[in-house]
C-alpha positions as CSV (number, residue, x, y, z in Angstrom):
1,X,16.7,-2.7,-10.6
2,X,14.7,-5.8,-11.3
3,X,15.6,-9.9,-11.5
4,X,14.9,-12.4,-13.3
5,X,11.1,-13.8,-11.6
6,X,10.8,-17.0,-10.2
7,X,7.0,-17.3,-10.9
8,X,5.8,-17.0,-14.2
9,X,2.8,-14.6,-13.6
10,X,5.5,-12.1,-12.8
11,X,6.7,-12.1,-16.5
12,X,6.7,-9.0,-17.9
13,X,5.5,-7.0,-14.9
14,X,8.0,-4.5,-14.9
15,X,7.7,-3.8,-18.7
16,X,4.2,-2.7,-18.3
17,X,4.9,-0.6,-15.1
18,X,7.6,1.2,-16.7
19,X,5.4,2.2,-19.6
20,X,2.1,2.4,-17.7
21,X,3.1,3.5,-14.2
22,X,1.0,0.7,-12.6
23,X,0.5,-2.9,-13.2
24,X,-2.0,-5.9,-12.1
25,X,-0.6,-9.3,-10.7
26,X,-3.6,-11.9,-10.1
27,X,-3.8,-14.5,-7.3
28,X,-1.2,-13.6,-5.0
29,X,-2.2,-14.2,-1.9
30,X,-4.6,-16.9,-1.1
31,X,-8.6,-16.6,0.7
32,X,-7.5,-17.9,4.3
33,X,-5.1,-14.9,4.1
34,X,-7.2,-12.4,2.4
35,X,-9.9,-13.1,5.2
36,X,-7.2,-12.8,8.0
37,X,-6.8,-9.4,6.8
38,X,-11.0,-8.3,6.8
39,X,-10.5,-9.7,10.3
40,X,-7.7,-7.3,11.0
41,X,-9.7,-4.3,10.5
42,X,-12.1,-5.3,12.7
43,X,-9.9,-6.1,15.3
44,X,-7.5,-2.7,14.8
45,X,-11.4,-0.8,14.6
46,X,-12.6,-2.3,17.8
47,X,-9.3,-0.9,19.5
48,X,-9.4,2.4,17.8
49,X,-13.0,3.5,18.4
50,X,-13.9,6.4,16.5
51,X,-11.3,6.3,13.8
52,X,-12.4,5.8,10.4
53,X,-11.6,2.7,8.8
54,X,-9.9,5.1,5.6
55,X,-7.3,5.7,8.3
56,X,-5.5,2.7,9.7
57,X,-1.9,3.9,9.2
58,X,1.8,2.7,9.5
59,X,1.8,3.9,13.2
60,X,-0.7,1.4,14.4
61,X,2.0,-1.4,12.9
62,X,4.9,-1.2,15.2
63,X,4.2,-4.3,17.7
64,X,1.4,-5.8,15.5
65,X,2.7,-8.9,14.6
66,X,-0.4,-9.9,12.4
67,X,0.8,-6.8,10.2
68,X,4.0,-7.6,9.8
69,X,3.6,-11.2,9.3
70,X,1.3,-9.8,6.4
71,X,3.3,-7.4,4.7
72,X,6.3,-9.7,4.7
73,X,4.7,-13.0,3.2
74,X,7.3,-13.8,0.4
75,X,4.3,-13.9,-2.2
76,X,4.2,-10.1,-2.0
77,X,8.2,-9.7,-1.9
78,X,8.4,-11.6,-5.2
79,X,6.6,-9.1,-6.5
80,X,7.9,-6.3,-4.5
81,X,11.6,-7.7,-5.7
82,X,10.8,-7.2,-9.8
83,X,10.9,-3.3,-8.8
84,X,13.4,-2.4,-6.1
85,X,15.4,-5.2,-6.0
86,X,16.5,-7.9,-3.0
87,X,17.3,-5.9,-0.4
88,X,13.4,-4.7,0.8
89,X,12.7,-2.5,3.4
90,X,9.6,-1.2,4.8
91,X,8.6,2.6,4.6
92,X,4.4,2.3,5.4
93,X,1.4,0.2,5.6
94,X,-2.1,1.8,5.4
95,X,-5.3,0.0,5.2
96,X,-7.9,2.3,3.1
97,X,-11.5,0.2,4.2
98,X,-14.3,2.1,2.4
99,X,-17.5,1.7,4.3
100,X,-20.8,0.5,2.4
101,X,-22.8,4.4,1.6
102,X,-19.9,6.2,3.5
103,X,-16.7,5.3,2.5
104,X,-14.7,8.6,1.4
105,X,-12.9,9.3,-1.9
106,X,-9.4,9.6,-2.2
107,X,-8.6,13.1,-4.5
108,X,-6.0,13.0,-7.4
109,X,-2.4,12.9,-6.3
110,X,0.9,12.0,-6.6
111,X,2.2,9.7,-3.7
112,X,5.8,10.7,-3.9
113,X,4.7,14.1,-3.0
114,X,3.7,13.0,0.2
115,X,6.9,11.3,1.2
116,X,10.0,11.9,3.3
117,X,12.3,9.7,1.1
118,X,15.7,10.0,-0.5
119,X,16.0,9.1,-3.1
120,X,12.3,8.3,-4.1
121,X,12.5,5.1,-5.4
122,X,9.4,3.3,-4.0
123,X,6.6,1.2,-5.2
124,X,3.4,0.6,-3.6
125,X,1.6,-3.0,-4.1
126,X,-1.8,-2.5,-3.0
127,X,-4.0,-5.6,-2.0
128,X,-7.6,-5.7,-2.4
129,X,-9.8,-7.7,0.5
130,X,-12.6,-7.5,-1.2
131,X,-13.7,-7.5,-5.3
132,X,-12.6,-3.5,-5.9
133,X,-14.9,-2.1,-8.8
134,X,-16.6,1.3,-10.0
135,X,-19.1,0.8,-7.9
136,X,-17.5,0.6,-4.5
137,X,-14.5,2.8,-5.3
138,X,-11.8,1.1,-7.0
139,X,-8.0,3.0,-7.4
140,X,-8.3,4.8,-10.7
141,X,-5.1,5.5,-12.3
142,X,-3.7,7.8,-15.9
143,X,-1.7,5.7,-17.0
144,X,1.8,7.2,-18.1
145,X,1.9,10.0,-15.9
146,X,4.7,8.4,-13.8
147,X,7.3,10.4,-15.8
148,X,5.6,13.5,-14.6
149,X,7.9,15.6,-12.0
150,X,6.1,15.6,-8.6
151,X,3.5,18.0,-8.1
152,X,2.6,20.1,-5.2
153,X,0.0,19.5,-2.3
154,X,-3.5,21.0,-2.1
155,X,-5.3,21.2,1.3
156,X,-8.6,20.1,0.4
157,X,-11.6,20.2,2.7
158,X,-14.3,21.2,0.5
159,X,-15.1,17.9,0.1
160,X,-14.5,14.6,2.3
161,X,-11.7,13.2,1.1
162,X,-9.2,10.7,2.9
163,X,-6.2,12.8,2.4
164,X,-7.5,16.2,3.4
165,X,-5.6,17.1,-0.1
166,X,-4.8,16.4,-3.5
167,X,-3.1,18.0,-6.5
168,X,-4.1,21.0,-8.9
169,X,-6.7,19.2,-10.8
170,X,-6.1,20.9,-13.9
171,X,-3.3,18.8,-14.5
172,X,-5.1,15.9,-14.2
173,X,-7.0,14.8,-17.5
174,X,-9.5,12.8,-16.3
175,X,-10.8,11.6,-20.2
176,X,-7.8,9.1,-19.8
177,X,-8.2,7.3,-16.1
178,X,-8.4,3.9,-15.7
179,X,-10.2,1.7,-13.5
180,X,-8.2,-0.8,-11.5
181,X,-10.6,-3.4,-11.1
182,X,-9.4,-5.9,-8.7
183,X,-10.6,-9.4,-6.7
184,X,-9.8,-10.1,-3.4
185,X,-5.9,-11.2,-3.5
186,X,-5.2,-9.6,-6.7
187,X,-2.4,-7.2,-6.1
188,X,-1.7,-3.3,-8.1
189,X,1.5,-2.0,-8.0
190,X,2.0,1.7,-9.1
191,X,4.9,4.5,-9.4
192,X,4.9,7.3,-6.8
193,X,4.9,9.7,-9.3
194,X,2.0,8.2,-11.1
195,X,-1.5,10.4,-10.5
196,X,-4.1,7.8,-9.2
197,X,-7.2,8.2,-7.3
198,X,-10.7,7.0,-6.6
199,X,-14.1,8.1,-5.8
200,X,-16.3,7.5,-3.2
201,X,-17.9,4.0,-2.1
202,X,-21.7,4.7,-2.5
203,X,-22.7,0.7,-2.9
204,X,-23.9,-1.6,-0.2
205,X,-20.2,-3.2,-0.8
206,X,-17.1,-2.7,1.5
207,X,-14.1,-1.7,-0.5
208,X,-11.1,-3.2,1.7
209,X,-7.5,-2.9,0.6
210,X,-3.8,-2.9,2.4
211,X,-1.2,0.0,0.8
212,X,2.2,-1.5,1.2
213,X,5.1,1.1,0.5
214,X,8.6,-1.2,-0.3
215,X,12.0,0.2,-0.7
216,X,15.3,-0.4,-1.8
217,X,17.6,-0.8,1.5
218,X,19.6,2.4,-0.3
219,X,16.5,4.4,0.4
220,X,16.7,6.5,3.2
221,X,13.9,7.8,5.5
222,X,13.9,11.5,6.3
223,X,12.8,11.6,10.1
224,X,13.7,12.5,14.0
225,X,14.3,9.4,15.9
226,X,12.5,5.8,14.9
227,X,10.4,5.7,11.8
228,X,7.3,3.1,13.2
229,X,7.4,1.1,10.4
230,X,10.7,0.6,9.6
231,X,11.0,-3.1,9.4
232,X,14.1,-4.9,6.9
233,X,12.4,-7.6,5.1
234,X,14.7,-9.0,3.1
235,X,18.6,-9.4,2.0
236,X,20.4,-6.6,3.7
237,X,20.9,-3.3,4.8
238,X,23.2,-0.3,3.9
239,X,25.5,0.7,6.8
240,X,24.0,4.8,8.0
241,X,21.3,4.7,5.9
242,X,18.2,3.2,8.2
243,X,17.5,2.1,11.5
244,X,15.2,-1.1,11.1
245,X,12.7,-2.1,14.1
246,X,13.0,-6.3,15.3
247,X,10.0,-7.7,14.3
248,X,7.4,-7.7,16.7
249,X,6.7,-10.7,18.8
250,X,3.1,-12.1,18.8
251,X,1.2,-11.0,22.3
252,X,-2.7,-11.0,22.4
253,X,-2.5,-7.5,23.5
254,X,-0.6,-6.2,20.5
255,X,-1.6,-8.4,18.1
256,X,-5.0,-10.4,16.8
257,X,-4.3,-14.6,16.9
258,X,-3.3,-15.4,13.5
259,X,-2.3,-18.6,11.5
260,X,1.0,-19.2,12.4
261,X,1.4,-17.3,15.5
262,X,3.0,-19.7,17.6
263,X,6.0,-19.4,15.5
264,X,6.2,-15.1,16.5
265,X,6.2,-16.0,20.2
């Protein structure tokens, strides 16, 4: 389902995602925001020593207001809305912060394979923090491979990786990727069945960027008890299918101060 957008950089978006698999919007959020964000990291990094900054995931979220706030900013639901519709849910949120030298690749794959969702209708936006290039380890994609049935999982640990997997790399032809090059605010959005990746970050550069995984309200998540991220974002929900979180209430110890934060008291 899409409608009709009310910005007109959204014009057309869901014509080249349907035959591409992924698509670019520029702009979307502004550089007060985008920096918020950088300063996230740091602050979810300084209370998670030891964890790599590839692995800030949906679990952290729950009571993190500054998240929240960030992943339901109407900018990104417009966007979020050409795909799945007005009634958004949450599934997950992952930040995926490449370190300058160290940061780790991400291994060909399939996100759908990955997910407990029925039915899989999805679509990840992912916004970039920082200018996203070859160099530091930009997404790559191949385009059309969204009409490809989801693939198996491959443990892989013969090579760092921030998935510990990927898929059988011999359907993967690599002659055909594509390098999402991005600026900080710019905004991808990409089918789960689409095979994306990237390599490593060997520049002096930090590669930051935010996953954000939307679905329809008629999605259902597959789990035992509370999904953490399960937050409704916007119109409404579908009676049995999901149990949404509140949002969470701004605290300094759950939360970084934030623009705006008087108003999540």
């Amino acid at each position: 389902m899409s409608t009709t957008p009310a910005r007109p950089e959204l014009a057309g978006i869901r014509e080249r995602y349907d035959r591409d698999g992924y698509v670019i919007v520029r702009n979307v959020i502004d550089a007060d925001l985008v920096e918020e964000a950088r300063q996230h990291i740091e602050w979810l990094l300084a209370r998670n020593p030891g964890q790599r900054p590839e692995q800030l995931h949906h679990y952290l979220m729950t009571h993190d207001a500054f998240w929240v706030r960030l992943i339901s900013d109407d900018r990104l639901l417009d966007v979020a809305e050409q795909f799945i519709g007005p009634n958004i849910a949450l599934f997950a949120s992952h930040y995926i912060a490449k370190r300058p030298y160290d940061g780790q690749a991400v291994l060909w794959h399939q996100d759908g394979s990955y997910w407990p969702l029925e039915p899989m209708e999805v679509t990840t936006l992912w916004l970039s923090l920082d200018d996203s290039t070859p160099e530091n380890g930009c997404m790559r994609v191949i385009p059309g491979t969204q009409h490809l049935e989801l693939k198996g999982v491959q443990r892989r640990t013969d090579v760092d990786n921030v998935l510990s997997s990927g898929m059988d790399e011999s359907l993967v032809d690599e002659s055909k990727a594509v390098d999402v090059i991005l600026a900080p605010g710019d905004v991808s959005i990409h089918h789960p069945n689409v095979i994306h990746g990237s390599n490593a970050n060997t520049s002096p550069r930090w590669r930051r960027g935010l996953t954000i995984r939307y679905i329809p309200t008629s999605t259902r998540i597959i789990c035992d008890g509370q999904w953490p991220s399960a937050f409704l974002l916007r119109g409404h929900a579908v009676e049995g299918i999901n149990n949404y979180l509140p949002f969470p209430k701004y605290s300094p110890q759950t939360s970084m101060p934030f623009r705006g934060c008087e108003r999540w008291m």
